[in-house]
C-alpha positions in Angstrom: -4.8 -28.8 224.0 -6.5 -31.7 221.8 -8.9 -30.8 219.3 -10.8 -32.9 217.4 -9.9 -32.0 213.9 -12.0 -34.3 211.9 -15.5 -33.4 213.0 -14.9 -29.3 214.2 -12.2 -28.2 211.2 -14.6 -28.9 208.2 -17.4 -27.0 210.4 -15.2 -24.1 211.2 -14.4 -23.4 207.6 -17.3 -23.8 206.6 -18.6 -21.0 208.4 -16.0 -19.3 207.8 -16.8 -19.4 204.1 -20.6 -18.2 205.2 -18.7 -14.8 207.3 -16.9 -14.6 203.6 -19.9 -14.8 201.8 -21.1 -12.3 203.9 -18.7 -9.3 203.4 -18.7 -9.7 199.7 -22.9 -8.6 199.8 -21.2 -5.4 201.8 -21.0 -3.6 198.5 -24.7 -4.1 197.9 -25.8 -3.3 201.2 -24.3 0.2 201.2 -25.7 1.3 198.4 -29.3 0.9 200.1 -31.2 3.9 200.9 -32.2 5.1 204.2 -35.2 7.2 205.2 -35.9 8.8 208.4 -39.5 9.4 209.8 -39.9 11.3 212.8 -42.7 9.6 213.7 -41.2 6.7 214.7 -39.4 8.6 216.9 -42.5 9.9 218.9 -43.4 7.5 222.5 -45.8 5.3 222.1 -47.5 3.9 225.3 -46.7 0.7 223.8 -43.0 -0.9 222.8 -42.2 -4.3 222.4 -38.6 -6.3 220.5 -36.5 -9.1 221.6 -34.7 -11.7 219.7 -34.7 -15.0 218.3 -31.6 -17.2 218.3 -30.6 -20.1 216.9 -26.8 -21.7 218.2 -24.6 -24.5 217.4 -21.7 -26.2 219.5 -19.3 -28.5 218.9 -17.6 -29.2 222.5 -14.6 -31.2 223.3 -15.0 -32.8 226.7 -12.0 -32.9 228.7 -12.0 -36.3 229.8 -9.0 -35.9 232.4 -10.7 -33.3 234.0 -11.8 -33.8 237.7 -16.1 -32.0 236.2 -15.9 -34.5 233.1 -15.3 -37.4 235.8 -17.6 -36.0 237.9 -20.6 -35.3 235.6 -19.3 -38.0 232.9 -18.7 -41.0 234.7 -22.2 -42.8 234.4 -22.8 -41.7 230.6 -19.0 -41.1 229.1 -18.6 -38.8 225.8 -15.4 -37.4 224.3 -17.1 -34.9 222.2 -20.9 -33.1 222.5 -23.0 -31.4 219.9 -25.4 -29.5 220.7 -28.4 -27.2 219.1 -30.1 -24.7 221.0 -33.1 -22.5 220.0 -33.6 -19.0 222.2 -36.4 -16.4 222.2 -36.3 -13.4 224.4 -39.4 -10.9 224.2 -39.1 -7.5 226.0 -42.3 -5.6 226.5 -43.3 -1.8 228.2 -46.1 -0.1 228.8 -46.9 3.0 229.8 -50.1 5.2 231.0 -49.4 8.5 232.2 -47.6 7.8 235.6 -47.3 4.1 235.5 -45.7 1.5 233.3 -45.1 -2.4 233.2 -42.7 -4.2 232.0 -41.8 -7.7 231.1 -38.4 -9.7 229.8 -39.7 -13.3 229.2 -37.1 -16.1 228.2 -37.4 -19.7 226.6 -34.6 -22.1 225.5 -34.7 -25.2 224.1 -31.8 -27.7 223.6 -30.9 -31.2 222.1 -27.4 -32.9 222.0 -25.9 -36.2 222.1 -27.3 -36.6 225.8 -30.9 -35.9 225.1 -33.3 -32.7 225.2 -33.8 -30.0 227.9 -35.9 -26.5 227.9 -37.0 -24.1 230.2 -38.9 -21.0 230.3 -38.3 -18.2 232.6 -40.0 -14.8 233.4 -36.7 -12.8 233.8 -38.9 -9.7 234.7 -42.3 -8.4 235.4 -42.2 -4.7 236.6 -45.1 -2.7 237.7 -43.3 1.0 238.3 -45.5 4.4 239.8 -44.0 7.9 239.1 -45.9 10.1 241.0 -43.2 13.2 240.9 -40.1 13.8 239.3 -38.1 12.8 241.7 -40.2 9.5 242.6 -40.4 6.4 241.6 -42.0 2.8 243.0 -41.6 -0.4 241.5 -43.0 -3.4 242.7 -42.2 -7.5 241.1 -39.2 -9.0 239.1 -36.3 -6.9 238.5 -32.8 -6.7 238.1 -31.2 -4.0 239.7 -27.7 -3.8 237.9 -25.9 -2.9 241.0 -22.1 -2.3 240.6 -19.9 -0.8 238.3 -17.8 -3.5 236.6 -18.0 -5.2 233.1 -17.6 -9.0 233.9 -18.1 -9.4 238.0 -20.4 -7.2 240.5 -19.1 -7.5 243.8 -21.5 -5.5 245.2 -24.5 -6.5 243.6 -25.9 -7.7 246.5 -29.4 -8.4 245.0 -28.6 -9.5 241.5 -27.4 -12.9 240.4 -24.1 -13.0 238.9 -22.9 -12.3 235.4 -21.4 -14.8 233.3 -17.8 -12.9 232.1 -18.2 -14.7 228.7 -21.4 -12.8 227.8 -21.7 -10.0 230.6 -24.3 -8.0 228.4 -26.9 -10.9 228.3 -29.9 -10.3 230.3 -30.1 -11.8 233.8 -32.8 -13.0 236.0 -34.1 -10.7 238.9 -35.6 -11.3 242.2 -39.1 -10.2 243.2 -39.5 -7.3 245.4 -40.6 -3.6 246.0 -38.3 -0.6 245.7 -38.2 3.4 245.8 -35.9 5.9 244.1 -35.7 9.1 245.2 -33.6 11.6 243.5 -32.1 15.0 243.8 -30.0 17.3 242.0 -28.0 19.9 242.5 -25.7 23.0 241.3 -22.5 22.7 242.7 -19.8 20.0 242.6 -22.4 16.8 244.0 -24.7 17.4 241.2 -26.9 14.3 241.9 -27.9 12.4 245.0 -30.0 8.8 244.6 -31.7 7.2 247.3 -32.8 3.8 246.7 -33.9 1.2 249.1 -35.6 -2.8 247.8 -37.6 -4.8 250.2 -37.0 -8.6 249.0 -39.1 -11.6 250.8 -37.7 -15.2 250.2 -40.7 -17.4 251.0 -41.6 -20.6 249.7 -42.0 -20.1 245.8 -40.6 -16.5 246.0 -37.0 -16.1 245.4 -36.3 -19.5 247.4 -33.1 -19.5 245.7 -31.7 -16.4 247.4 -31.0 -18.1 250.8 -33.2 -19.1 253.7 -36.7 -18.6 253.2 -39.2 -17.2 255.4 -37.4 -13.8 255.8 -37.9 -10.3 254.7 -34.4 -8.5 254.0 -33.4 -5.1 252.9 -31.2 -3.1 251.2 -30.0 0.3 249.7 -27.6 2.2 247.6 -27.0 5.6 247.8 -25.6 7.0 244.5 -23.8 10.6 244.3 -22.8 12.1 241.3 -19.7 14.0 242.5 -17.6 16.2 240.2 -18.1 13.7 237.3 -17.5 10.8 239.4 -19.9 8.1 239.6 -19.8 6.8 243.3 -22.4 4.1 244.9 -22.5 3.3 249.0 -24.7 0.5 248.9 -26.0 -1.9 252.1 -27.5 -5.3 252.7 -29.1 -6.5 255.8 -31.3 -9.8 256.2 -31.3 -13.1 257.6 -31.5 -15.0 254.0 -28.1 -14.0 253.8 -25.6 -12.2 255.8 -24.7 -8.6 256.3 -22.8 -7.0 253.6 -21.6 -3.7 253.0 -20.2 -2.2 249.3 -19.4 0.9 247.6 -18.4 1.4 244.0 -16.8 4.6 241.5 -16.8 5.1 237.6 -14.7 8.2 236.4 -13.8 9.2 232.7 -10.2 10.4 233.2 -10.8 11.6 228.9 -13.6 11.2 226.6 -12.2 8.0 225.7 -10.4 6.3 228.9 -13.0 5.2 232.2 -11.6 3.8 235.0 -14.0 1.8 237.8 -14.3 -0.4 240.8 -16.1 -1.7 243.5 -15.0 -3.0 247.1 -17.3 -5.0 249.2 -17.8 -6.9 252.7 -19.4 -9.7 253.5 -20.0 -10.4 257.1 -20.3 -14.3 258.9 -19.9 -16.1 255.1 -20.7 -19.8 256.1 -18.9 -22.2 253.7 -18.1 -26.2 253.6 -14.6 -26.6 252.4 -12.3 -29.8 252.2 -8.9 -29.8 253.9 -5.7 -31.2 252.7 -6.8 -34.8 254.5 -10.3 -34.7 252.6 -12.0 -33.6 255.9 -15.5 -31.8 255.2 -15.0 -28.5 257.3 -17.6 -25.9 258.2 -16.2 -22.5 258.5 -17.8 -18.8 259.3 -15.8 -15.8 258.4 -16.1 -12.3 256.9 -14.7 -11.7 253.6 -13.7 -9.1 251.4 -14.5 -9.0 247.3 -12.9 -6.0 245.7 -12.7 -5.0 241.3 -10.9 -2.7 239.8 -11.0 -2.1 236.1 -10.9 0.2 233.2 -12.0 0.9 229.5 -10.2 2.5 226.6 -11.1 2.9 223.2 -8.1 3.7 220.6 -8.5 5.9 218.1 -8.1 3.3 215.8 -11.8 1.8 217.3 -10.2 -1.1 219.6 -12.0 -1.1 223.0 -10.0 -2.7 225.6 -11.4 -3.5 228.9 -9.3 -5.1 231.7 -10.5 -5.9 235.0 -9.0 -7.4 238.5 -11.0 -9.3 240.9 -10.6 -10.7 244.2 -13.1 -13.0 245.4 -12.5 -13.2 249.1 -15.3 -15.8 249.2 -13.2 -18.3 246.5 -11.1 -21.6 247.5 -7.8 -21.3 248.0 -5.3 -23.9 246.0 -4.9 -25.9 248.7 -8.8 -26.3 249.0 -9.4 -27.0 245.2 -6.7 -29.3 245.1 -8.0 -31.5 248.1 -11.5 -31.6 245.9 -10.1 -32.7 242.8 -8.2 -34.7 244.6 -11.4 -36.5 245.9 -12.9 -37.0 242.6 -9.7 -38.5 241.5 -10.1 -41.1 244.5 -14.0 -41.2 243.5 -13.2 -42.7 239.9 -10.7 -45.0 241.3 -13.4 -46.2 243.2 -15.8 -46.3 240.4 -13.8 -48.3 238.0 -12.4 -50.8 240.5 -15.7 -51.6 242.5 -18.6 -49.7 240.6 -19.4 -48.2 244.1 -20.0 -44.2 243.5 -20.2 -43.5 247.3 -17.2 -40.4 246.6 -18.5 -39.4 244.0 -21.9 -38.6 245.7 -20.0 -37.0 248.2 -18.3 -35.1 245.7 -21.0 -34.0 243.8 -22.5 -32.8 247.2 -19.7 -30.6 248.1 -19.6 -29.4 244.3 -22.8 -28.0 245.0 -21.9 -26.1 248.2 -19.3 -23.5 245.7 -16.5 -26.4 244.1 -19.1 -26.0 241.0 -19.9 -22.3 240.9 -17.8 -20.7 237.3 -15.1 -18.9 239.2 -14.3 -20.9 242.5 -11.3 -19.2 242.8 -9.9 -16.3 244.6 -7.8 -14.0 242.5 -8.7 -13.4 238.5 -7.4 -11.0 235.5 -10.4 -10.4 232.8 -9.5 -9.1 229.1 -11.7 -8.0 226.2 -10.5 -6.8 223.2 -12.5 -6.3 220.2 -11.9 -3.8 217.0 -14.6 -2.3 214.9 -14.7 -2.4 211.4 -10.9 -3.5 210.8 -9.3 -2.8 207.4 -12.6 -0.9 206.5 -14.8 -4.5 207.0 -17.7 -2.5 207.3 -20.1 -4.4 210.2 -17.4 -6.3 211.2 -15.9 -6.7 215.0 -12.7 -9.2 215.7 -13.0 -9.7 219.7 -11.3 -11.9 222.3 -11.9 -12.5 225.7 -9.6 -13.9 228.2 -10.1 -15.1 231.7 -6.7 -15.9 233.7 -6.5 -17.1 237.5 -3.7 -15.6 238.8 -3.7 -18.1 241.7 -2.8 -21.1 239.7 -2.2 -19.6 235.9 -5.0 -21.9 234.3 -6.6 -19.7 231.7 -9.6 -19.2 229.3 -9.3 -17.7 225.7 -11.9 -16.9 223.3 -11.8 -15.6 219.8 -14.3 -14.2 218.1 -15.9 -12.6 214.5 -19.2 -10.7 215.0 -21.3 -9.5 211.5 -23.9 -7.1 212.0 -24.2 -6.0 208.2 -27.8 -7.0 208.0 -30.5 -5.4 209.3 -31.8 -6.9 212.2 -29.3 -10.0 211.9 -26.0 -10.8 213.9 -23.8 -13.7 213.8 -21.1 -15.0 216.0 -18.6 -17.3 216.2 -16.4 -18.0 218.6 -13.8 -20.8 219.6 -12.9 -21.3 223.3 -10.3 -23.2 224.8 -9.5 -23.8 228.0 -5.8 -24.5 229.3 -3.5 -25.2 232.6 -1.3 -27.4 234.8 -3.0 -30.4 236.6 -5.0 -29.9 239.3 -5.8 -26.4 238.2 -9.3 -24.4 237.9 -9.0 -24.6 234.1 -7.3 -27.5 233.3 -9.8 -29.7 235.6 -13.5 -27.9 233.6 -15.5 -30.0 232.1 -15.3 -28.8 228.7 -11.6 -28.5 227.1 -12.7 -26.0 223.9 -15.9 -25.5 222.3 -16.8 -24.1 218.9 -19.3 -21.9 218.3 -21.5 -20.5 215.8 -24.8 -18.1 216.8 -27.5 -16.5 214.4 -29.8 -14.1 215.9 -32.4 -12.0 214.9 -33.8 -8.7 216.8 -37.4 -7.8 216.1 
């Protein structure tokens, strides 16, 4: 792994030195006092908070890797800093049986290459609860289908996590849904009906699949002697058919096993094959988690997941595309003719590009809560492995929460493998990281 020492060391200490500076103001902060008002406890029709971030990277490019030649080779950099700005605001409302509400999202970025925003209404939520066992919502929402941590593979109708920051809020799809709900005395204490009607049309959720079609689908949720368990259905002509079904169980108060299995009928895909030929393929696939949480007496929550991603490349298939951006920049450099790498960025697009293009992966967090009595302090690491070809991901991190309202992060990722692997052939080859944020 190369790092570049002269520009990210001094940065890392020195925010190391601010985390420092931070637990030495713990002996002030706990002598504050602390009041407690019912009121504020009471509902209020209205409630509003979010947060507002402001992040720094450092990134080392990876400049043998077949992404950096790919998204590199007209505008080369070995290194890329980068400040972004982030402001999430979470509203609800509520008036006897109805309520609204909204996640709006705005980022705003400049680095070496230039500057880039966007902002994005992540939801907007009317919902109607006539009875107790009723409810209709209608616009954006995410559903939050599926039991695991860093991957979904039955969420059907949500877009996917990334496995770095699973927690962050995601975008939904427009639709309409209804929950019905039922419980019970005996061992299936709870039964959950419910079913989503999502349109893609032109401007509406183009990016679900093919537009001009109304699809459907619906989970069943039973709670069953203490186990959580999910049947859940898609049927449309946006995408294909799928079917899925999913289980969370506390084995003890402190040890939760879960997973999900799903199937995905007529999957169409472009691939490459080992003589570079572009290949069109339909076939049903299976995507299957299992995983599990424990937390230690000691505070350390471990969470450790498998995932199969029936729908991934196989080595042979990533192999024969980085092989073709390899022939692209051989092009490049000896005539200035980017024909390949067109090509290549073409096929990147159809799933080459997507974060986990694999087929097989092993997902660790660790993290430890207040660790040698550092009060509002939390050590963490996450690491992403693909068992296929044994390129990995690791991230260390130091989280401070000791001021009200304020959290800071930093974190250090690097990425690692043989050539020709998932990992090894990213764009980026570590990146530093340092993230203020404030909730309101």
């Amino acid at each position: 792994m190369k790092v570049n020492c002269d520009r990210a060391l001094p940065r890392l200490l020195f925010f190391l030195s601010i985390i420092i500076l931070f637990f030495s103001s713990l002996a002030v902060t706990a002598g504050e006092d602390y009041s407690f008002d019912i009121e504020e406890f009471e509902p209020r029709d209205f409630e509003w908070g979010g947060y507002a971030e402001g992040r720094w990277e450092h990134i080392d490019l990876n400049t043998d890797g077949a992404f950096y030649k790919l998204n590199q080779y007209k505008n080369r950099h070995s290194t890329l800093d980068r400040l972004t700005g982030v402001m999430q605001l979470e509203t609800l409302y509520k008036k006897g049986i109805w309520a609204f509400n909204s996640v709006l999202y705005a980022k705003a970025s400049q680095d070496d290459m230039g500057w880039s925003d966007t902002a994005d209404v992540f939801e907007a939520g009317l919902s109607l609860k006539p009875a107790p066992f009723v409810t209709v919502d209608l616009g954006k929402k995410v559903f939050k289908w599926g039991t695991g941590y860093a991957w979904n593979p039955v969420g059907f109708i949500d877009r996917p996590k990334d496995p770095n920051d699973p927690e962050e809020a995601l975008e939904g799809y427009i639709g309409a849904g209804l929950d019905l709900i039922k419980s019970f005395g005996g061992a299936l204490q709870t039964v959950a009906l419910t079913t989503v009607v999502l349109p893609v049309w032109q401007d509406i959720n183009e990016d679900f699949g093919e537009v001009n079609n109304v699809n459907l689908a619906a989970k069943l949720y039973m709670l069953y002697r203490d186990t959580d368990i999910d049947f859940v259905i898609f049927n449309g002509n946006s995408r294909s058919t799928r079917y899925g079904v999913d289980f969370s169980k506390n084995l003890a108060t402190n040890f939760e096993v879960h997973g999900e299995f799903a199937y995905l009928t007529k999957i169409k895909q472009t691939y490459l094959s080992k003589t570079g030929t572009i290949i069109k393929r339909k076939r049903s696939v299976k995507k299957y988690l299992l995983g599990l949480r424990y937390l230690s007496e000691s505070e350390i929550t471990t969470i450790i997941e498998f995932y199969h991603n029936g729908n991934g490349f196989s080595e042979t298939e990533l192999d024969s595309f980085y092989q073709l951006v390899d022939n692209a920049e051989n092009q490049f450099l000896s005539s200035g003719n980017n024909t390949l790498f067109q090509l290549a960025e073409n096929i990147s697009q159809k799933g080459y590009g997507s974060p986990q293009a694999g087929r097989n992966y092993l997902y660790l967090k660790i993290n430890q809560k207040d660790p040698f009595d550092i009060l509002y302090f939390t050590p963490g690491l996450i690491a992403i492995l693909n068992l296929d070809d044994n390129s990995y991901s690791v991230t260390p991190e130091m989280l401070y929460t000791g001021f009200t309202n304020w959290e800071f992060r930093l974190r250090f990722t690097f990425l690692n493998g043989g050539n020709f692997t998932e990992f090894k052939e990213k764009q980026n080859e570590n990146k530093l990281e340092f993230r203020v944020r404030y909730h309101f």
